[in-house]
C-alpha atoms as a printed R data frame, in Angstrom:
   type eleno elety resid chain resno       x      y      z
1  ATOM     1    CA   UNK     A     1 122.721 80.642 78.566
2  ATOM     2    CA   UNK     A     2 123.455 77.725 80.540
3  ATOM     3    CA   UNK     A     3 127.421 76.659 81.286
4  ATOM     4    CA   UNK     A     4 127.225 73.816 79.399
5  ATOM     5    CA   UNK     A     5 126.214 75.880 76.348
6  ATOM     6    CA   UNK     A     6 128.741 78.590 76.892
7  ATOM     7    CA   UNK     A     7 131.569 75.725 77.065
8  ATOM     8    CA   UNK     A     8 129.917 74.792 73.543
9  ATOM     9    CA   UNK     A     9 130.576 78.076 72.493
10 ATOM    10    CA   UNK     A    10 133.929 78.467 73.850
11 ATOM    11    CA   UNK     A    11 134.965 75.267 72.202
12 ATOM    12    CA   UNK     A    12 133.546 76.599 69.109
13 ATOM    13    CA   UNK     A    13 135.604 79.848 69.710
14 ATOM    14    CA   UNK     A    14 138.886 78.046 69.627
15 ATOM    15    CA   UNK     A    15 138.286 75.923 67.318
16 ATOM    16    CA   UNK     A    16 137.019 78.372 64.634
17 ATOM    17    CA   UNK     A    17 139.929 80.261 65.032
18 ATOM    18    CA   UNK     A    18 142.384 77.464 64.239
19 ATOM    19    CA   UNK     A    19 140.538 76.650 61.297
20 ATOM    20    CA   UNK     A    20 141.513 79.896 60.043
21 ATOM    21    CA   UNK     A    21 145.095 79.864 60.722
22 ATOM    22    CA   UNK     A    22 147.671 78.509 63.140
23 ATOM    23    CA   UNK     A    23 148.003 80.818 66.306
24 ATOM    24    CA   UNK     A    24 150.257 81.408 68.861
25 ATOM    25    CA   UNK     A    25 148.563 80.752 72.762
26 ATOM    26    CA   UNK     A    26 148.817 84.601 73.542
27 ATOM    27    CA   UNK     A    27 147.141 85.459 69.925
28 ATOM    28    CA   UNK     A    28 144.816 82.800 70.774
29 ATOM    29    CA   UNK     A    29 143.800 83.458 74.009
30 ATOM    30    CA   UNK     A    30 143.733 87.604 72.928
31 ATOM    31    CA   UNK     A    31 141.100 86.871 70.569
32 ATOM    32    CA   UNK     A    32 138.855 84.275 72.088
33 ATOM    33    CA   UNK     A    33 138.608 86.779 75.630
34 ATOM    34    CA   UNK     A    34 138.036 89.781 73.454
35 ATOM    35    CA   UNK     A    35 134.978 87.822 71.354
36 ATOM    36    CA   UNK     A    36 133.966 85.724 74.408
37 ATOM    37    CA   UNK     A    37 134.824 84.131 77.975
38 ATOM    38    CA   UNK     A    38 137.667 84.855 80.651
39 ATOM    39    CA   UNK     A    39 141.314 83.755 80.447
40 ATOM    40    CA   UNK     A    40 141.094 81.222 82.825
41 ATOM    41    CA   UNK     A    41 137.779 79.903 81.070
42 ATOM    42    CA   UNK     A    42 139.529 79.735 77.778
43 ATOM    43    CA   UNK     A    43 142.716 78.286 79.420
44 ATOM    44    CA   UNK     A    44 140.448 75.372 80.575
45 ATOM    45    CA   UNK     A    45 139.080 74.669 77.457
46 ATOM    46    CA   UNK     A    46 142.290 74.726 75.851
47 ATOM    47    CA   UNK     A    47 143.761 71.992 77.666
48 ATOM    48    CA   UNK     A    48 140.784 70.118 77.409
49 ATOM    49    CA   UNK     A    49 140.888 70.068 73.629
50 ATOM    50    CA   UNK     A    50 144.638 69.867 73.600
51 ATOM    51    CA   UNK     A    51 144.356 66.625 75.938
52 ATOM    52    CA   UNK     A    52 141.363 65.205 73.288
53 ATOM    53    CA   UNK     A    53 143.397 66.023 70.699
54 ATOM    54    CA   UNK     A    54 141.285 68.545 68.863
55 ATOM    55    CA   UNK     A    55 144.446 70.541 68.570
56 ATOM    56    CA   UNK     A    56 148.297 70.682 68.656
57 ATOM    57    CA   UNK     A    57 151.260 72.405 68.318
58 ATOM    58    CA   UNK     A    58 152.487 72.841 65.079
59 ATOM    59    CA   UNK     A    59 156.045 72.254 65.854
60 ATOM    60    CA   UNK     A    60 158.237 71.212 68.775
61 ATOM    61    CA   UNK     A    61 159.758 74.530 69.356
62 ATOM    62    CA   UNK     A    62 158.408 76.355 72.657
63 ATOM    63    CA   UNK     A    63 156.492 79.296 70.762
64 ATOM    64    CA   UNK     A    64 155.912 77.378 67.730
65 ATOM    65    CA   UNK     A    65 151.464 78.003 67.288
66 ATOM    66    CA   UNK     A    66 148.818 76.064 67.383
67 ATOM    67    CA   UNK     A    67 146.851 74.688 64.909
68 ATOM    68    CA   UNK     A    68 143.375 72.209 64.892
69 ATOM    69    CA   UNK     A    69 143.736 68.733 64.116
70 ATOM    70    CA   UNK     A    70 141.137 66.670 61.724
71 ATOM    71    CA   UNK     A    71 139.873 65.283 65.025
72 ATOM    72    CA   UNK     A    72 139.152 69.158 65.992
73 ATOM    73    CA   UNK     A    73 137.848 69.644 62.168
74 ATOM    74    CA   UNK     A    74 135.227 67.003 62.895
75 ATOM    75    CA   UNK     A    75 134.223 68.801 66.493
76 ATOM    76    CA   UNK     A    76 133.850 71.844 65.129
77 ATOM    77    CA   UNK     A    77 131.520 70.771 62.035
78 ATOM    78    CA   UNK     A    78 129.111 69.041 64.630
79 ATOM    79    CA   UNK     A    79 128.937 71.915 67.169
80 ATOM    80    CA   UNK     A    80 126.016 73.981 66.745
């Protein structure tokens, strides 16, 4: 697997999982490690699809969780 297609797949990670329900960043992170990747790979992404917009927080309160945006809807649909 090339990095380019595990980045694919870690987008895909995150994303999937916000599709099914709004999660905190620890819960997040917990889950995408344990299925795939590193914390500081899934960190990475994270910020990368926070700063594209692909997903926010749900609230403005520090621990408030994060959910995926119709921007991240459309991302994950197209990823293969």
């Amino acid at each position: 697997m090339t990095n380019f297609d595990e980045r694919l797949t870690l987008a895909k990670t995150i994303l999937r999982e916000l599709s099914r329900a709004p999660l905190s960043r620890t819960t997040l992170d917990k889950r995408v490690t344990r299925e795939i990747g590193t914390h500081a790979s899934c960190e990475g992404m994270f910020c990368y699809l926070i700063q594209k917009g692909c997903i926010q927080k749900s609230g403005q309160k520090k621990r408030d969780p994060y959910c995926i945006t119709e921007k991240g809807r459309k991302l994950l649909e197209g990823l293969p």
